[in-house]
MOPAC internal coordinates of N, CA, C and O (Angstrom, degrees):
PM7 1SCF
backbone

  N    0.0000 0     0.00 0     0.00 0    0    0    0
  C    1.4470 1     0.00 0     0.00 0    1    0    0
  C    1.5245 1   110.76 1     0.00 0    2    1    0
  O    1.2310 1   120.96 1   141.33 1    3    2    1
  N    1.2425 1   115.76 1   -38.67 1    3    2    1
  C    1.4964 1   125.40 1  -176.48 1    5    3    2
  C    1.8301 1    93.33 1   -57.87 1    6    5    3
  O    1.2310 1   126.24 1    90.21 1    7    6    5
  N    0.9048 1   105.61 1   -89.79 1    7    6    5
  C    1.6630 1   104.01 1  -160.31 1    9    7    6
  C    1.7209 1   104.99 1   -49.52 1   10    9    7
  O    1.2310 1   111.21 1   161.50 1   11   10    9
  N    1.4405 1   134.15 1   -18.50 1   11   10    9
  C    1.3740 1   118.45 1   163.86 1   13   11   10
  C    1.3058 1   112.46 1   -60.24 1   14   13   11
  O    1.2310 1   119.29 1   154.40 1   15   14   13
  N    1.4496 1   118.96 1   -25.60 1   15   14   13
  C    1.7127 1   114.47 1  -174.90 1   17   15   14
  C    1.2731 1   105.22 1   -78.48 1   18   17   15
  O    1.2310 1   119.42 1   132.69 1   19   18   17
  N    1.6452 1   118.71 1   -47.31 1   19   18   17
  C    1.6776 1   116.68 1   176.27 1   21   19   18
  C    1.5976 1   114.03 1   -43.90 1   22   21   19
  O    1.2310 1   125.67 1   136.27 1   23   22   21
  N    1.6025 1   106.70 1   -43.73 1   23   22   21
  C    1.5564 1   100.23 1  -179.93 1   25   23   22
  C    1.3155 1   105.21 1   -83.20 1   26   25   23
  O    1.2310 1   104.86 1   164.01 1   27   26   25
  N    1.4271 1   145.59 1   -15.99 1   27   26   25
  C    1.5318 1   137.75 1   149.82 1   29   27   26
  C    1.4532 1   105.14 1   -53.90 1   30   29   27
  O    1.2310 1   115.65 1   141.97 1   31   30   29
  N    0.7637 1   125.86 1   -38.03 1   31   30   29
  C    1.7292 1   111.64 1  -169.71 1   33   31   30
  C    1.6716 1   115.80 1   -96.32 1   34   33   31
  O    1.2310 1   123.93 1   168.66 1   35   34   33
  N    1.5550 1   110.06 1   -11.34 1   35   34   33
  C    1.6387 1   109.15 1   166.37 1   37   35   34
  C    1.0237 1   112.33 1   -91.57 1   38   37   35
  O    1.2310 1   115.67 1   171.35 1   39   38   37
  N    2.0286 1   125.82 1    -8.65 1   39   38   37
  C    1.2271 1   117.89 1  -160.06 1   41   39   38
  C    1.8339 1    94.15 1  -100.50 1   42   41   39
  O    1.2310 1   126.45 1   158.07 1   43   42   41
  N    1.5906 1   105.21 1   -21.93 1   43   42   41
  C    1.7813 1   106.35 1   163.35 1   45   43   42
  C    1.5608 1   123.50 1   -64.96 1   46   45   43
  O    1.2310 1   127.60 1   151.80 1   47   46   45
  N    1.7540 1   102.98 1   -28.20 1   47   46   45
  C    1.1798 1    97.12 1  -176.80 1   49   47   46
  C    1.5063 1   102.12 1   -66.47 1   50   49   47
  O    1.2310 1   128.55 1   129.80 1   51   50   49
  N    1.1883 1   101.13 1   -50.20 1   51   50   49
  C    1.9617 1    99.67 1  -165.21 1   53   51   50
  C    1.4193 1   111.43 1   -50.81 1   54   53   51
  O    1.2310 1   125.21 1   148.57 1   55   54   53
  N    1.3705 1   107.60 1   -31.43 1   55   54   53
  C    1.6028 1   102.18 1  -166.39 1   57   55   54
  C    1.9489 1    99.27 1   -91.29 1   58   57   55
  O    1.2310 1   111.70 1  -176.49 1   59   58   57
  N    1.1365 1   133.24 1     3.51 1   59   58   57
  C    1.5257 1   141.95 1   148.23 1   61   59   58
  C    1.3394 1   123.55 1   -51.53 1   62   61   59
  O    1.2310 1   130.11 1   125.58 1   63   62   61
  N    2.0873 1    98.11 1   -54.42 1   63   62   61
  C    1.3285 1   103.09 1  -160.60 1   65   63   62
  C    1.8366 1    94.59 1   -95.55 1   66   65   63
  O    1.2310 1   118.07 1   177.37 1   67   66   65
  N    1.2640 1   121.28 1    -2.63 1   67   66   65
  C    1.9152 1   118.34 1  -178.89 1   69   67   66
  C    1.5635 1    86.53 1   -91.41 1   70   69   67
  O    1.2310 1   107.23 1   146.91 1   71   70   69
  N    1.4329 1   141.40 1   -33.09 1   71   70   69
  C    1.6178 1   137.77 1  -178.50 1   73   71   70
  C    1.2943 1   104.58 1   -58.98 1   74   73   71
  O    1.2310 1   123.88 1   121.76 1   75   74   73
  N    1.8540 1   110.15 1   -58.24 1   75   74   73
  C    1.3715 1   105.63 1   177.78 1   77   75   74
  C    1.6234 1   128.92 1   -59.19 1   78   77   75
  O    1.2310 1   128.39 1   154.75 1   79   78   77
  N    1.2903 1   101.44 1   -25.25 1   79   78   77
  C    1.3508 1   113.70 1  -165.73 1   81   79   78
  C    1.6635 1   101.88 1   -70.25 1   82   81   79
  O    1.2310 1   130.33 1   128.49 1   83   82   81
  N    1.5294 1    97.68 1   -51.51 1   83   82   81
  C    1.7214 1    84.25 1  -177.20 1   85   83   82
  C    1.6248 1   111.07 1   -84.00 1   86   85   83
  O    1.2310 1   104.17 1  -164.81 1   87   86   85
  N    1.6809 1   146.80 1    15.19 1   87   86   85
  C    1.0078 1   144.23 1   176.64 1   89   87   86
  C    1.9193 1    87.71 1   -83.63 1   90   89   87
  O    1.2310 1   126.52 1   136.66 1   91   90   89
  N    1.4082 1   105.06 1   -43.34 1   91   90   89
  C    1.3338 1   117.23 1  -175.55 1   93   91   90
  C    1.6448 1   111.43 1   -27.90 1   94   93   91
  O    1.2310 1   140.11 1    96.29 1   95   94   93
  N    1.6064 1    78.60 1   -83.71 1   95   94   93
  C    1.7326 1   116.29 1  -168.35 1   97   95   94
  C    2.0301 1   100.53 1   -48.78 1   98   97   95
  O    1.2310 1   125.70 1   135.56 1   99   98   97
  N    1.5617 1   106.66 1   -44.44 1   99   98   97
  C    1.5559 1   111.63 1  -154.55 1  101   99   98
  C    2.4008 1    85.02 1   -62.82 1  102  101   99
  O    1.2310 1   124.75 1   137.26 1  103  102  101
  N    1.6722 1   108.49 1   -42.74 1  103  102  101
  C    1.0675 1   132.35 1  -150.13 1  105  103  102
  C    2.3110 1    83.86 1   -59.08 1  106  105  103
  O    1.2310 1   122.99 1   130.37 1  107  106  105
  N    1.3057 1   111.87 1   -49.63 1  107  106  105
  C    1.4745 1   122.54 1  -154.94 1  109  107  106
  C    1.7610 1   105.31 1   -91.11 1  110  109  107
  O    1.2310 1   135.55 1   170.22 1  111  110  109
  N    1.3747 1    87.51 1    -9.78 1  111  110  109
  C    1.5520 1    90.58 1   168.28 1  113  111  110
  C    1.4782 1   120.46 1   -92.60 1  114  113  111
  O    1.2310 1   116.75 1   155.23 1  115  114  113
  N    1.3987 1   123.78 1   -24.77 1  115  114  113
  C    1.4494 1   133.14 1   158.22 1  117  115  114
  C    1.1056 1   105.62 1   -74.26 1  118  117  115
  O    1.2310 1   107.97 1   156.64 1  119  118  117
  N    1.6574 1   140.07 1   -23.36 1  119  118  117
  C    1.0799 1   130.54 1   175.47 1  121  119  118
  C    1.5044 1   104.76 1   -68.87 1  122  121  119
  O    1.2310 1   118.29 1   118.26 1  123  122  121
  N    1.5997 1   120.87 1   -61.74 1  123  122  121
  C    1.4774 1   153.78 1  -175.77 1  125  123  122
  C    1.9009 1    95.41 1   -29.78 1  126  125  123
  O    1.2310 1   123.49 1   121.61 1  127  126  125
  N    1.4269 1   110.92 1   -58.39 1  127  126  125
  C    1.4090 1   120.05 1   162.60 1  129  127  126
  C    1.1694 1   131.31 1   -53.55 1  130  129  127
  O    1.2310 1   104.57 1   136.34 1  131  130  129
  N    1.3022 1   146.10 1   -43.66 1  131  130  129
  C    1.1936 1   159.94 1   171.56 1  133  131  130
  C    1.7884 1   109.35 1   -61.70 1  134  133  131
  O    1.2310 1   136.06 1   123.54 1  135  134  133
  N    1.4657 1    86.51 1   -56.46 1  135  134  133
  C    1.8705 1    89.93 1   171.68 1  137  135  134
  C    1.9115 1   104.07 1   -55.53 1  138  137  135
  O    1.2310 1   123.06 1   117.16 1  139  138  137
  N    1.1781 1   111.74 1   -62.84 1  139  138  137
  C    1.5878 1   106.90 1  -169.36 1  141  139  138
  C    1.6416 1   105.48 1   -70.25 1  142  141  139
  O    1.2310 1   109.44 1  -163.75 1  143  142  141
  N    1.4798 1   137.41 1    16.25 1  143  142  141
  C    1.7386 1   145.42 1   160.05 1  145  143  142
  C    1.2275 1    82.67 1   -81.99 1  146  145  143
  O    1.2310 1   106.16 1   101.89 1  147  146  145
  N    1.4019 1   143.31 1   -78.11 1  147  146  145
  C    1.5567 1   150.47 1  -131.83 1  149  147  146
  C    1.2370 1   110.63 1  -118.93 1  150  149  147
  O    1.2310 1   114.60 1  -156.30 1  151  150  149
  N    1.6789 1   127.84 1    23.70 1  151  150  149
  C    1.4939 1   126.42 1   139.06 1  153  151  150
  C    1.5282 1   119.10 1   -50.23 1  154  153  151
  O    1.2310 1   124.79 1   114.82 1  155  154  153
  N    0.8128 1   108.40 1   -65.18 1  155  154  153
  C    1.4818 1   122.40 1  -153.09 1  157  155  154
  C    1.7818 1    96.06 1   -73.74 1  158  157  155
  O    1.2310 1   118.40 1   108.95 1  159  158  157
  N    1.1627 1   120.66 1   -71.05 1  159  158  157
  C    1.4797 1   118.45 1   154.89 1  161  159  158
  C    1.7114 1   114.50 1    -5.89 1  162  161  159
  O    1.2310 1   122.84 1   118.44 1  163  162  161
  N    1.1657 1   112.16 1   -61.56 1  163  162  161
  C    1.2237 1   129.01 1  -166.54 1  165  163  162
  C    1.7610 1   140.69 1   -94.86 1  166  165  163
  O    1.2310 1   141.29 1   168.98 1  167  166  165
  N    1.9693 1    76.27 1   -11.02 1  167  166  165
  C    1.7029 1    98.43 1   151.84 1  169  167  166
  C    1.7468 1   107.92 1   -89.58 1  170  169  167
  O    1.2310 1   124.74 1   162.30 1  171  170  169
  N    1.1889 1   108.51 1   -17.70 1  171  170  169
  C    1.0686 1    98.32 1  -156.15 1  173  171  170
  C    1.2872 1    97.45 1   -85.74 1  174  173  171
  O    1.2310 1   113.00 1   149.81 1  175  174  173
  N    1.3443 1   130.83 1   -30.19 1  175  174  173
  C    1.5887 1   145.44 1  -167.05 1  177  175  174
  C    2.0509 1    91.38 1   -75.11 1  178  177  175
  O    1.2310 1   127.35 1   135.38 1  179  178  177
  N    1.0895 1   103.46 1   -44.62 1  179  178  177
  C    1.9190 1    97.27 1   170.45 1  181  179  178
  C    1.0388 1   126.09 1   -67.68 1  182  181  179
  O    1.2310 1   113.66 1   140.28 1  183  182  181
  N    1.2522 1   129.60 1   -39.72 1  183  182  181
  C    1.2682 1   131.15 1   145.19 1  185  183  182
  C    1.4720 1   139.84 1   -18.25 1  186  185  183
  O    1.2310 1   120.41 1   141.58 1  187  186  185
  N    1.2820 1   116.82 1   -38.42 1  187  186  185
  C    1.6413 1   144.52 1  -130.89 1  189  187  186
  C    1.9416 1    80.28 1  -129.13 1  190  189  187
  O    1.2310 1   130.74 1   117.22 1  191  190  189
  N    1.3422 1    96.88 1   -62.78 1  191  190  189
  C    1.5172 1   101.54 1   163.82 1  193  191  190
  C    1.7139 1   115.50 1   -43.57 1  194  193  191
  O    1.2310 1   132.10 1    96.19 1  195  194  193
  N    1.0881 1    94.23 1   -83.81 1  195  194  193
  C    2.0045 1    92.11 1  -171.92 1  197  195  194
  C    1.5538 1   108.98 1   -44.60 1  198  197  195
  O    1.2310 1   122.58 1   126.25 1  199  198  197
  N    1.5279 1   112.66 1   -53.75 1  199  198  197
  C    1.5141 1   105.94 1   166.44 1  201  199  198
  C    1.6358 1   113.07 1   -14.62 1  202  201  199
  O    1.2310 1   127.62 1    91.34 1  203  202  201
  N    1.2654 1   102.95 1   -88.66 1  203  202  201
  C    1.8399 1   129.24 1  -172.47 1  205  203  202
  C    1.3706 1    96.89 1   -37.30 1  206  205  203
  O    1.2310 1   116.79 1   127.67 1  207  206  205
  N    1.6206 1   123.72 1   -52.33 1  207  206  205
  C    1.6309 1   122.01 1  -169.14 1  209  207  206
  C    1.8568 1    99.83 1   -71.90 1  210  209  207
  O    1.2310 1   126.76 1   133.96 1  211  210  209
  N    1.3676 1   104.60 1   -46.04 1  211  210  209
  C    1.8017 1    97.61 1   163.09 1  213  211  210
  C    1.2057 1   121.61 1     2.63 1  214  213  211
  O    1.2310 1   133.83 1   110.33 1  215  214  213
  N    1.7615 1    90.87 1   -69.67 1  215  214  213
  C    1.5742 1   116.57 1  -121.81 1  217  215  214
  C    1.6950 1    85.04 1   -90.08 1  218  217  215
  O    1.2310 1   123.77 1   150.08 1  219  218  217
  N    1.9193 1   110.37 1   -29.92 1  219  218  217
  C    1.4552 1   108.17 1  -172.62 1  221  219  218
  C    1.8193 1   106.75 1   105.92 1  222  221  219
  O    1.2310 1   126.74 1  -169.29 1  223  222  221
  N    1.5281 1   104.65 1    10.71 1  223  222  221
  C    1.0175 1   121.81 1   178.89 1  225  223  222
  C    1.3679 1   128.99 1  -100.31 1  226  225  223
  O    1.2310 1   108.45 1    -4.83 1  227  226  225
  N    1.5566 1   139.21 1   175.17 1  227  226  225
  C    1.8403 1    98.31 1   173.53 1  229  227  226
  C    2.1233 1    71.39 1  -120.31 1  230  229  227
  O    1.2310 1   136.13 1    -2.37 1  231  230  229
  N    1.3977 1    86.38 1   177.63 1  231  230  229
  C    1.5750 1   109.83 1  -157.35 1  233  231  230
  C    1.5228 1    84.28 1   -63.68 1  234  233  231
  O    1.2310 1   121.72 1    -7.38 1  235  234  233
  N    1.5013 1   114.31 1   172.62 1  235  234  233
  C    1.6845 1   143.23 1  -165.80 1  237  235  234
  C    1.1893 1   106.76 1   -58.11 1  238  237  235
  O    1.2310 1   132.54 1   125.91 1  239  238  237
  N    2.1178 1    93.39 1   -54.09 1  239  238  237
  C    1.6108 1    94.00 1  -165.51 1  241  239  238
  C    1.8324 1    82.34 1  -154.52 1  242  241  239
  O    1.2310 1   140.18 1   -21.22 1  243  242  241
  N    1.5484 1    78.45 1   158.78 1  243  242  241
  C    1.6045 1    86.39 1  -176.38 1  245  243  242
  C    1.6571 1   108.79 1   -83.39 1  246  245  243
  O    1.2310 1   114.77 1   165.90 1  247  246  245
  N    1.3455 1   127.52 1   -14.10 1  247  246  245
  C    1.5833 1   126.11 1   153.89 1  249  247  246
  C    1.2576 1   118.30 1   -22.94 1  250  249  247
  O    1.2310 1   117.40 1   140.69 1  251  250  249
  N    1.7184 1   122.55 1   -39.31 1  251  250  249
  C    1.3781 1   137.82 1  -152.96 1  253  251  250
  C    2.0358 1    90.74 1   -88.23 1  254  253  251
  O    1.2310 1   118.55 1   129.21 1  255  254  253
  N    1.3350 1   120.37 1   -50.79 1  255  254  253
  C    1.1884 1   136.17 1   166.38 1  257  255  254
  C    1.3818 1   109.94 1   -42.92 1  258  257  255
  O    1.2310 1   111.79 1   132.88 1  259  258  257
  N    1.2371 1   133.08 1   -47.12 1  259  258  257
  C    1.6139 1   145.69 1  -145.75 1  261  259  258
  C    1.7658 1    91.34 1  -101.14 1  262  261  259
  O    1.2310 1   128.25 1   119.94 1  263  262  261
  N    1.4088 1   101.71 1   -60.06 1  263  262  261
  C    2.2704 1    92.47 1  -178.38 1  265  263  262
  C    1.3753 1   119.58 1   -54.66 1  266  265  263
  O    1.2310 1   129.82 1   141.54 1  267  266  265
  N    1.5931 1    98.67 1   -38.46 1  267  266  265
  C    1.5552 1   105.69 1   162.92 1  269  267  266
  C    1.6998 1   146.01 1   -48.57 1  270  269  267
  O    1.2310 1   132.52 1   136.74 1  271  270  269
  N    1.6790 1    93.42 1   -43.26 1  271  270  269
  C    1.3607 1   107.82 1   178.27 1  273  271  270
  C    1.8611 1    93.92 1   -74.57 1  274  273  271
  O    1.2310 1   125.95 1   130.34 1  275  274  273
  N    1.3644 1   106.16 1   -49.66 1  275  274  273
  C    1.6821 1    96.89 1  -173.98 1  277  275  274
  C    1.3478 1   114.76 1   -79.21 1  278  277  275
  O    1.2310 1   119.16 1  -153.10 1  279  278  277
  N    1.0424 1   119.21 1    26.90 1  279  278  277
  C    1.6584 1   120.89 1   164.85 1  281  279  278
  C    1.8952 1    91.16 1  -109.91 1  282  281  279
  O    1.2310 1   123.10 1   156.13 1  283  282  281
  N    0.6305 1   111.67 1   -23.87 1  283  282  281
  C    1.8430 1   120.64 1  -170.46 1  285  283  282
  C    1.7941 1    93.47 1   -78.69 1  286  285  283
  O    1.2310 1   119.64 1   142.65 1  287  286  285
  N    1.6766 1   118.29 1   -37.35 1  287  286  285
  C    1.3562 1    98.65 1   177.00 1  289  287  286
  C    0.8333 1   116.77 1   -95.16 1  290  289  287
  O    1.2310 1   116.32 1   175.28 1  291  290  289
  N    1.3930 1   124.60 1    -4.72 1  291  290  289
  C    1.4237 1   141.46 1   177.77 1  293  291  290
  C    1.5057 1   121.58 1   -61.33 1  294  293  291
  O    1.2310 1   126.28 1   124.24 1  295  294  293
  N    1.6363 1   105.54 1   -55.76 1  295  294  293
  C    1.4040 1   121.80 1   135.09 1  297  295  294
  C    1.3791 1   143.97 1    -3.40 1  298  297  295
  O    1.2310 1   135.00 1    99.82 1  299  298  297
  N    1.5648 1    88.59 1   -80.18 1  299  298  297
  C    1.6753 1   119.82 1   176.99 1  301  299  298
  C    1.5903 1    90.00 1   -47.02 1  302  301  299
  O    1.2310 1   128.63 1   122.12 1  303  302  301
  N    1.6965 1   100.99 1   -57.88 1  303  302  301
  C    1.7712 1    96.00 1  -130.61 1  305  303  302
  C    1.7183 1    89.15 1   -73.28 1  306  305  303
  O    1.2310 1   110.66 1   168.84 1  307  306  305
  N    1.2897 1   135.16 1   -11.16 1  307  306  305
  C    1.4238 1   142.13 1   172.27 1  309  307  306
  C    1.5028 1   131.04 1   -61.62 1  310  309  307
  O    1.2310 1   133.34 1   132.60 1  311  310  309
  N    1.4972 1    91.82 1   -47.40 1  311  310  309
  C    1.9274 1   113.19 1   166.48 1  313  311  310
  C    1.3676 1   102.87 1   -59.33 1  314  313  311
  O    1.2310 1   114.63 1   127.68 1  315  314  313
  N    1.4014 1   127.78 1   -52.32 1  315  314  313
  C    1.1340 1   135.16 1  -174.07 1  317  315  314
  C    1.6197 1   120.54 1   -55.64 1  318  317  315
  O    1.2310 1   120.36 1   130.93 1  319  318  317
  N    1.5013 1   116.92 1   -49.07 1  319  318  317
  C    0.9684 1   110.28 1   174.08 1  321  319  318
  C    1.4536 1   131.64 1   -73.34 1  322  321  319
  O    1.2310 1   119.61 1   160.88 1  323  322  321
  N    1.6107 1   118.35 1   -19.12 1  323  322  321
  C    1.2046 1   142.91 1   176.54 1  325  323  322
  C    1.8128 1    97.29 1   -64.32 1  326  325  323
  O    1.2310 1   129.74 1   129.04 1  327  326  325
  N    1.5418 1    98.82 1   -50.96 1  327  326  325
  C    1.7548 1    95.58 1  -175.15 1  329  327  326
  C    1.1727 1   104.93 1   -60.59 1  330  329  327
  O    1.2310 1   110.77 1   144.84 1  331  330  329
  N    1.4521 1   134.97 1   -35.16 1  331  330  329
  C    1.3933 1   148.74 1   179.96 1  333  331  330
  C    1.7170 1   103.89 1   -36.85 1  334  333  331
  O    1.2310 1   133.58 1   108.85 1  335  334  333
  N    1.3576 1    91.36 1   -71.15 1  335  334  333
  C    1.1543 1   119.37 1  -179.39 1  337  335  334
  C    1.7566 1   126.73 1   -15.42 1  338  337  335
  O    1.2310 1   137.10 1   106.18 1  339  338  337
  N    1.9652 1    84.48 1   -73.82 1  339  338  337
  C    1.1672 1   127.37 1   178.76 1  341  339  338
  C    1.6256 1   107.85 1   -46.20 1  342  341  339
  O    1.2310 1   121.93 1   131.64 1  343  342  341
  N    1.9026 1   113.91 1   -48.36 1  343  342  341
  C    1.5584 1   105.91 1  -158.69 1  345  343  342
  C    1.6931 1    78.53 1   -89.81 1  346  345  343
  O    1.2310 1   111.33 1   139.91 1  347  346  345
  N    1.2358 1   133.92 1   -40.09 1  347  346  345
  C    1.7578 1   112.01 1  -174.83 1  349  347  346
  C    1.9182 1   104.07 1   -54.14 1  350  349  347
  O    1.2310 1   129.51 1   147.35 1  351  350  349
  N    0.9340 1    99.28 1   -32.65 1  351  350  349
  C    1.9379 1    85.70 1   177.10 1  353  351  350
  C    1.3757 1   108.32 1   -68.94 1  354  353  351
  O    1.2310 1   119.26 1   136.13 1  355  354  353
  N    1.3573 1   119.02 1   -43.87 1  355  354  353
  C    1.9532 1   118.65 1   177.02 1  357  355  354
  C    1.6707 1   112.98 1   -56.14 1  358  357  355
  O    1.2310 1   130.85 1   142.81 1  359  358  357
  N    1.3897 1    96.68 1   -37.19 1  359  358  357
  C    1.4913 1   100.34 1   177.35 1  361  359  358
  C    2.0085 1   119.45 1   -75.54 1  362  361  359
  O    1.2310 1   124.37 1   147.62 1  363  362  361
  N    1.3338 1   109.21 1   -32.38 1  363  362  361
  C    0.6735 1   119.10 1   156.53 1  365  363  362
  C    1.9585 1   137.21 1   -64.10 1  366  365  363
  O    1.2310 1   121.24 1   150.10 1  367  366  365
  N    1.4937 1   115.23 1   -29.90 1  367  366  365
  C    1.2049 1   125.40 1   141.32 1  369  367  366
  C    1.3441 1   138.62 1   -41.93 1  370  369  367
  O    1.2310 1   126.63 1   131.20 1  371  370  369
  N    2.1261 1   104.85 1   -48.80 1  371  370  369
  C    1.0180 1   118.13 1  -173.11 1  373  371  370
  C    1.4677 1   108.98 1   -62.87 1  374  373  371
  O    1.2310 1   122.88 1   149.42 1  375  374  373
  N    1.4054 1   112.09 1   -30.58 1  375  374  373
  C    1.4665 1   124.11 1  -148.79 1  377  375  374
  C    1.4305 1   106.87 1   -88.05 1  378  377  375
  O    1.2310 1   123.45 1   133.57 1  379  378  377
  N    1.7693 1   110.99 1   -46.43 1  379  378  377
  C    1.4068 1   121.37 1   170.64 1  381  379  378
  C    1.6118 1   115.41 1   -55.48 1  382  381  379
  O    1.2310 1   119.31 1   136.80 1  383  382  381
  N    1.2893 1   118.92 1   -43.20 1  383  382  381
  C    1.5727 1   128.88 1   169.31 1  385  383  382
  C    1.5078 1   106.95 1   -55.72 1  386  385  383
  O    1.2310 1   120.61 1   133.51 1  387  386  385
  N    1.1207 1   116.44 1   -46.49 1  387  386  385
  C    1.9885 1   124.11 1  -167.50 1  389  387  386
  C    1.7130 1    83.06 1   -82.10 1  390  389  387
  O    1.2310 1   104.34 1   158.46 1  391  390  389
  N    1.3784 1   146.50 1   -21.54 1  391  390  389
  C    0.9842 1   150.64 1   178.47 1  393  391  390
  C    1.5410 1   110.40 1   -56.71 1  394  393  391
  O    1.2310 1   127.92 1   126.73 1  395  394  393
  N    1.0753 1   102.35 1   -53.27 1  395  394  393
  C    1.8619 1   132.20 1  -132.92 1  397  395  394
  C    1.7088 1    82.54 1   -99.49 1  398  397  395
  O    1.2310 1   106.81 1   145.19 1  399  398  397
  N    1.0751 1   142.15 1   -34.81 1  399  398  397
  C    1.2390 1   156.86 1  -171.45 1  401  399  398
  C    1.8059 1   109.12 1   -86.66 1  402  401  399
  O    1.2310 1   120.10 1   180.00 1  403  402  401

């Protein structure tokens, strides 16, 4: 009975960390989208920036400062979930292998 519960309780873990994994993945793919809407926007707002610093100037308007920084957390918060991602699939490997054994 003992070792049917160990394999009941690694076979919950796996199916925890494949739930999380795709709330993860579904979560970094709306992120993944949003970042590639507000690339281009947001090269373009740096641009406009270095121009102005060029020139010895500071940028037009600080709006140009503000899309930038939130494309920067936008970013962040995207890498992040992808890394998320990444260690729920290792964990999920580990578990199917400790499974499989």
């Amino acid at each position: 009975m003992q070792k049917y519960d160990a394999v009941s309780a690694l076979y919950e873990k796996i199916m925890f960390y494949k739930r999380e994994f795709e709330k993860t993945q579904k979560m970094a793919d709306r992120k993944r989208l949003e970042v590639e809407n507000r690339l281009l926007k947001s090269q373009n707002c740096r641009m406009k920036i270095k121009l102005a610093r060029d020139k010895g100037k500071l940028p037009d308007s600080s709006k140009l400062l503000v899309k930038v920084g939130e494309f920067d957390i936008l970013s962040n918060s995207y890498r992040h979930l992808t890394s998320m991602a990444d260690s729920l699939q290792t964990h999920i490997d580990i578990a199917e292998a400790e499974f499989g054994t």
